[in-house]
N, C-alpha and C positions, 0 to 999 in steps of 0.2 A: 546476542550472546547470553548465557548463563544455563540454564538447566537443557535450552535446546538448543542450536545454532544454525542460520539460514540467513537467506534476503528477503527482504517484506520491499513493495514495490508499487508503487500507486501510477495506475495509465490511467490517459487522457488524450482524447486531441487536444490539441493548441485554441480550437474555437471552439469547442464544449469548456474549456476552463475559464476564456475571457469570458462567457456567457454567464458562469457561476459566479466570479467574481461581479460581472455587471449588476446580477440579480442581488447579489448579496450587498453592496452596496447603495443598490434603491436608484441603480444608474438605467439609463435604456439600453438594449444590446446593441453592439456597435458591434462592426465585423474590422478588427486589428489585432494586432500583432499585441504580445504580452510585453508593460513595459516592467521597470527594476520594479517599482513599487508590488506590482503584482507579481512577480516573480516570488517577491520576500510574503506575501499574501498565502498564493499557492502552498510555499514551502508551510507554511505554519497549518493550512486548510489536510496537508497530505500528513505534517506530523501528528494531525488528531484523530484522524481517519485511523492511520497507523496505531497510534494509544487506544482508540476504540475497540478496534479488531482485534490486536496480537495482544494488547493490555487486557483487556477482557478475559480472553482465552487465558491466557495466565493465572491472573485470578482464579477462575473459574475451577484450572486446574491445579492451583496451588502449589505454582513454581516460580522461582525467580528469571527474570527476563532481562536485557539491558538491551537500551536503542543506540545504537552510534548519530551523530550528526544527521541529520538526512539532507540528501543535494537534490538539484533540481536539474534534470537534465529534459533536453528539448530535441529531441530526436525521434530513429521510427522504434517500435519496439524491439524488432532483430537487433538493432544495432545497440541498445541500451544491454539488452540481453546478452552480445555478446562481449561485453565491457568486462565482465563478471569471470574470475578466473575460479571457471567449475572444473574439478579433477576431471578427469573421462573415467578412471578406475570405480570411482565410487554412482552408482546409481543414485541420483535427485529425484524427487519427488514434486509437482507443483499442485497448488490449489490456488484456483481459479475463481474470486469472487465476485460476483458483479454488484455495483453501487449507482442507486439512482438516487440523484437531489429531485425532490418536485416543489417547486414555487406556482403556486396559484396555476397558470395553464400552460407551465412549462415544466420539462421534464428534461435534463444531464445528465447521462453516465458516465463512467469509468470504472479501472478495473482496481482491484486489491489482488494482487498477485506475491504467494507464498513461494518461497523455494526452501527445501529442506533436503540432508543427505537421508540415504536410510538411517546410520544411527539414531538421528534426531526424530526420524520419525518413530522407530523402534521404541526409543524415551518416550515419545508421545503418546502409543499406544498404551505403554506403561502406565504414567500419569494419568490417562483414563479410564482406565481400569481400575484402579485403587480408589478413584471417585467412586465407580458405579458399586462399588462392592460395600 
C-alpha cells in the first residue's frame, strides 16, 4: 500500500527452498519436507527478497510504499493465486521476476511475482517519468 497498491509474491518449490535453506545454513542437502523452524527462516529470506525488489523500486522512484505482514503459504501456484480477491472489472497487470541464489556449484530459483491494477500501474508510469525528465 501507499503511493501504489498490489501483491508482491515470492514462488518456490518446497525442495528448491529446503535446498536454500540447507545451503545457507552450511548443512548438506537433504530431501524433506519444510519444518516450523524453516518456515519462520523462509518467511524472513521472502521478507528481504521483497524489501530488495519492491524497496528498491520505491526508492529509486521516490514514493512511499508499505508491506503488510507477509505469510507463508505452501501450496501450487493456481491455487495461492486464487486466494487473492482480484476485481474482474478492473484489469491487473503482472510482472514476472526470475531469482537465482548460486552457492559454490549450485544454483535455486524462484519467482518474485508483482500484481498491480491499472491505476497503480498508471501511477507507475507516472512516477517514472518525472525521474527520467
Amino acid at each position: 500500500r501507499g503511493d501504489f497498491s498490489g501483491n508482491a509474491l515470492v514462488f518456490m518449490e518446497v525442495q528448491s527452498a529446503v535446498m536454500l535453506l540447507d545451503m545457507l545454513r552450511g548443512d548438506s542437502i537433504s530431501n524433506r519436507d519444510l519444518s516450523n523452524t524453516d518456515r519462520d527462516a523462509m518467511l524472513e529470506i521472502c521478507n528481504i527478497l521483497l524489501n530488495a525488489y519492491v524497496g528498491s523500486f520505491a526508492n529509486l522512484l521516490k514514493v512511499g510504499l508499505n508491506f503488510s505482514v507477509p505469510v507463508l503459504c505452501e501450496d501450487s501456484l493456481n491455487n495461492v493465486l486464487s486466494q487473492y480477491e482480484i476485481n474482474p472489472d478492473v484489469i491487473h497487470y503482472t510482472l514476472l521476476v526470475k531469482t537465482e541464489f548460486h552457492f559454490e556449484n549450485r544454483s535455486i530459483s524462484g519467482y518474485v511475482i508483482l500484481i498491480v491494477g491499472i491505476s497503480s500501474l498508471r501511477d507507475l508510469f507516472s512516477a517514472i517519468e518525472k525521474i527520467s525528465n
